[in-house]
N, C-alpha and C positions, 0 to 999 in steps of 0.2 A: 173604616179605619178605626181601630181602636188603641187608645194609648194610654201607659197605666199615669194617675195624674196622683201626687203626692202634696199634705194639705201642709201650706207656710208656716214656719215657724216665727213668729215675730220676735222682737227683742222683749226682755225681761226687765223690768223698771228697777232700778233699786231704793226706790220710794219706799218708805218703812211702814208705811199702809196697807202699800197692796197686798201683798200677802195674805190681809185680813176679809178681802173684796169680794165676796161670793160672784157676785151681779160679773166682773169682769174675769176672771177665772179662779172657775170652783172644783178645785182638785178634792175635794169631803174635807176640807179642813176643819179643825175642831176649835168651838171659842167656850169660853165662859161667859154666859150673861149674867151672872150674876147670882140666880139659883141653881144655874147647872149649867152644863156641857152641851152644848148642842151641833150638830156635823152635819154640811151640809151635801149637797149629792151632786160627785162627780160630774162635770161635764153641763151642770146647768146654771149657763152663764150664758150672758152676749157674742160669744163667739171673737171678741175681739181682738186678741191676741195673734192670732192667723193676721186680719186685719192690717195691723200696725206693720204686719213684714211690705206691706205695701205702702203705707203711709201715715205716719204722728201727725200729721199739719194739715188742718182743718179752719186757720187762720183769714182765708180766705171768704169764706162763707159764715156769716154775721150771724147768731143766738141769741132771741131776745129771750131774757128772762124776765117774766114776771110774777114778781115774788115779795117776798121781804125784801129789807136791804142788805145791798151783798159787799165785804169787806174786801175790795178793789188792789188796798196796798197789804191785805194779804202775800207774804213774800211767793206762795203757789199760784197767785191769780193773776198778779202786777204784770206780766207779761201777758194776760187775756181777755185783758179788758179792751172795750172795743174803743176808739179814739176819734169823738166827734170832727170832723175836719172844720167844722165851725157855722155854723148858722140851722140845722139840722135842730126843728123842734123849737127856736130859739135861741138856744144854747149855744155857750164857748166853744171854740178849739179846746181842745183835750180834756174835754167832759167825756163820762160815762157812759152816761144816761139819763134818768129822768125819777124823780121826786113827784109821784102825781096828789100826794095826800096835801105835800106844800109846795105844790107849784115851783119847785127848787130841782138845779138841772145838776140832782147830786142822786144818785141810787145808794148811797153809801151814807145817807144823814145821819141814820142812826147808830152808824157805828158795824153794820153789817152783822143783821141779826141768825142764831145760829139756821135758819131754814134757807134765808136766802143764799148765803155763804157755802153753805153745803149744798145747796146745787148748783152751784157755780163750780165750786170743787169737783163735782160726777161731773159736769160738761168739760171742762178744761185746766183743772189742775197741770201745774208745769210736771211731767213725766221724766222723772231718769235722773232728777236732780239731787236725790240723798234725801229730800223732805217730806214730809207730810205724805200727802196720797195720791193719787195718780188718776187724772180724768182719761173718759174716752179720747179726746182729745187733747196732745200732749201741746200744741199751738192751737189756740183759736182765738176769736173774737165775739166777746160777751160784753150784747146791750144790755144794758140794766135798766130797769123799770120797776121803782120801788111801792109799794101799798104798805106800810110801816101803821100808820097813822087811823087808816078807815081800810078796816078786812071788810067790804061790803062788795056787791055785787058793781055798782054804780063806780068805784073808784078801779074793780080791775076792772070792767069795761072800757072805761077811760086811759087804762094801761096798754091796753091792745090796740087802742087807736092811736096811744103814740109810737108805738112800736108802725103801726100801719102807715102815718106820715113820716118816721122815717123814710119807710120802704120807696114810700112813694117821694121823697127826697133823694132817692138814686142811691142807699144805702142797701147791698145785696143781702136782707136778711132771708135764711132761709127756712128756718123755723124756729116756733118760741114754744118755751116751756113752760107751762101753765101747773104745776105740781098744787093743785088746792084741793087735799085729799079733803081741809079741816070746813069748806064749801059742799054743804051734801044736797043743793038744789040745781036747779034750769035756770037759764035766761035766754030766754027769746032776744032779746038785745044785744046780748054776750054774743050768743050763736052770730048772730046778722054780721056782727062787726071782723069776726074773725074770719066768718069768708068772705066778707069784701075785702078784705087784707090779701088774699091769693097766698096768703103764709100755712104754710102744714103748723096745725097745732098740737104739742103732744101734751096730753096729761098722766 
C-alpha cells in the first residue's frame, strides 16, 4: 500500500530574531557581519519547523545546562526555568539551579553571562511572543548549573555531578548541554561521571 505523505507545516514565530536563525530555518537569507554579506544555504537547518506542527512544549523533560550563568528573569527564559520543588541538591523551592564555583544554589550569580544566557535562549526561548528569539523549545525546563568563577576541568566535573544528583533526586533530566567549545582537552573523570549519570550529553 502506498500513500502519498505531505511534510508539516509548523507555526511561524513572530519573535524578531527568528528570521535571522540559520540553525532553525535557513531559507539563504542574507546578513551583514560586519565586513560583508554573507547567505546562508537553503534548507540547512534542524529541520524543526515541520517539528513544532506537532508540538512547542518540551517543558516536561528537564535541560541541564552547564555553562556560564544564565539570566533566568530574562523576560524570554522566566517561563523555562526549571523550579526546584525544594530539597533537590540542598537547595530552596523555587531555585534554578546551582552555583558550583560558590557553592550558592543561584545559576544566575553573575548576572547571566552572555554564553550561558544564549544557550538558554537556543534551548527554550519563549516562542511566538513578539520578543527576542525563539528556542527549539517554545516551553521547557532549564536546570542551570553555573561555572562563572573556575572555567576548569574540576568545577565542570562537579557540574555534571550536580546535574546527576539531581537526576537521581527523581528530577526527569533528559539531557545536558555541555557547549565548551573554549575546553580543547579530555577527562577521563569528565567522561566517568557523565555516564554514570545515564543523561545523553550533547556538546
Amino acid at each position: 500500500l502506498v500513500q502519498s505523505r505531505s511534510t508539516p507545516i509548523g507555526p511561524t514565530p513572530n519573535d524578531p530574531f527568528f528570521g535571522r536563525n540559520w540553525a532553525l530555518q535557513n531559507t539563504g537569507q542574507t546578513f551583514n557581519t560586519g565586513c560583508c554579506n554573507v547567505s546562508g544555504t537553503p534548507g540547512d537547518d534542524i529541520n524543526v519547523v515541520p517539528a513544532w506542527a506537532t508540538t512547542t512544549n518540551s517543558q516536561s523533560a528537564v535541560i541541564g545546562l552547564v555553562d556560564t550563568s544564565f539570566n533566568y528573569t530574562n523576560p524570554d527564559l522566566t517561563g523555562s526555568a526549571w523550579n526546584n520543588p525544594g530539597g533537590i541538591g540542598g537547595c530552596a523551592a523555587g531555585t534554578h539551579g546551582y552555583d558550583v564555583a560558590s557553592s550558592t544554589c543561584n545559576p544566575s550569580l553573575n548576572g547571566g553571562t552572555d554564553h550561558g544566557t544564549g544557550m538558554a535562549q537556543t534551548i527554550g526561548a519563549v516562542g511566538n511572543n513578539g520578543a527576542y528569539d525563539t528556542g527549539v523549545a517554545w516551553t521547557s525546563s532549564i536546570l542551570g548549573v553555573s561555572a562563572d568563577s573556575n572555567i576548569d576541568v574540576a568545577t565542570f566535573t562537579a557540574g555534571l555531578a550536580w546535574v546527576r544528583q539531581a537526576k537521581q533526586a527523581g528530577v526527569n533530566v533528559r539531557v545536558i548541554n555541555a557547549s565548551w567549545g573554549f575546553y580543547g582537552g579530555s577527562s577521563q573523570a569528565m567522561a566517568d561521571v557523565a555516564k554514570a549519570s545515564g543523561i545523553i550529553v550533547e556538546d
